[in-house]
Structure formats: C-alpha cells, structure tokens
C-alpha positions as CSV (number, residue, x, y, z in Angstrom):
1,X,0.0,0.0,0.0
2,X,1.7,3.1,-1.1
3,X,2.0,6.2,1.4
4,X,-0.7,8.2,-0.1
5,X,-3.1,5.4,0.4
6,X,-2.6,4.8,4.5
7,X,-3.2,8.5,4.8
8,X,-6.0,8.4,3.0
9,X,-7.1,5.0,5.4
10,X,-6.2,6.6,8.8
11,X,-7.7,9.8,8.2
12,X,-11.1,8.3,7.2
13,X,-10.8,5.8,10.4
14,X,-11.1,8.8,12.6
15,X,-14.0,10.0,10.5
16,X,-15.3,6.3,11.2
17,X,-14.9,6.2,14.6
18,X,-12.0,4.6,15.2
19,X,-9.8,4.9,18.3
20,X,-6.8,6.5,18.4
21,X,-5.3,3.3,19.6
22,X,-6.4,1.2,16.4
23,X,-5.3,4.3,13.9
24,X,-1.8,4.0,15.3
25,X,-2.2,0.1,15.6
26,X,-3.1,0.4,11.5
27,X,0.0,3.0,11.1
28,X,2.8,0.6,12.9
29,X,1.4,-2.4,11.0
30,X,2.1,-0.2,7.6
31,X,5.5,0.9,8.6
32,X,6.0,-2.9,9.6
33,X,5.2,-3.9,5.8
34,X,2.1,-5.7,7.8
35,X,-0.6,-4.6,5.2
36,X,-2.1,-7.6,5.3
37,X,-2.9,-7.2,8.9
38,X,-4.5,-3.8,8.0
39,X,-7.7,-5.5,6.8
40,X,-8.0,-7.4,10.4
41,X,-7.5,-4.4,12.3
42,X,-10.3,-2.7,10.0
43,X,-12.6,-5.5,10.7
44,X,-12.7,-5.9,14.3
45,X,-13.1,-1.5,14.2
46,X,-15.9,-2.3,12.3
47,X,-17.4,-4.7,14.7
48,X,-16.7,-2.7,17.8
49,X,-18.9,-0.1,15.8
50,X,-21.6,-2.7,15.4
51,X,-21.6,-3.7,18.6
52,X,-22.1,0.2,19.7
53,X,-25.1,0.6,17.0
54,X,-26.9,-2.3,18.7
55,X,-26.0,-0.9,22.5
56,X,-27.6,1.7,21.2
57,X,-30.7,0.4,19.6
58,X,-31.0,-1.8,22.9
59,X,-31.0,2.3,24.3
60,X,-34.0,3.6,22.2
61,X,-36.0,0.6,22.0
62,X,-35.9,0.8,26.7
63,X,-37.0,5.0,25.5
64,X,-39.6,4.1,23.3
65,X,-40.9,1.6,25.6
66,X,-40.9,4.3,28.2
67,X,-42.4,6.8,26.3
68,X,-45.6,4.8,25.5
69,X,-46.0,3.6,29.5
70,X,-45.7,7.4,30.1
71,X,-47.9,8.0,27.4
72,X,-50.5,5.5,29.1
73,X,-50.1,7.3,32.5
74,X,-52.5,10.0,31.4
C-alpha cells in the first residue's frame, strides 16, 4: 500500500470512529510492511462499531418503551 493510500485509510478511520489506539495500531502495522494485517485491524473496528449501534438500539428501544407507559399514564 503506497503512502498516499494509508493516509487516506487513517484519516477516514477517525471519520469512522475509530480509536486512536487502532489508527496508530493500522500505522505501525504499515511501517511494519504488515498490510495484510491492515484488513483485520479494519474488521474488528468495524465490529466494535456494530456492537455500539446495537447498544444503542437496545437504548431507544428501553426509550420508546418508556415513552408509551408514560404516554398511558394519562
């Protein structure tokens, strides 16, 4: 992966959410001629991000529930 390219991958991984820990994780592999190892790093971001989305859905499903026993109340 040339230079121009990681750039362009770590500063869209902070766009993505990514931690600072797995952007510099994704930098040292690349220095380390690890590319390959890129893709895993990339994949488990993405599933921390999944596993946030549905924490959150868990969120707004407990508020909607909420809101329609307080919408019962009256």
């Amino acid at each position: 992966m040339k230079n121009t390219d990681i750039e362009r991958v770590i500063a869209n991984m902070g766009d993505a959410g990514c931690s600072r820990t797995d952007i510099e994780r994704v930098r040292n592999l690349h220095e380390a001629g690890f590319d390959d190892e890129i893709i895993k790093c990339l994949r488990r971001c993405r599933c921390d991000l999944i596993e946030e989305l549905h924490r959150n859905q868990r969120r707004v499903d407990c508020l909607d529930h909420l809101i329609r026993a307080a919408e019962n109340l009256g």
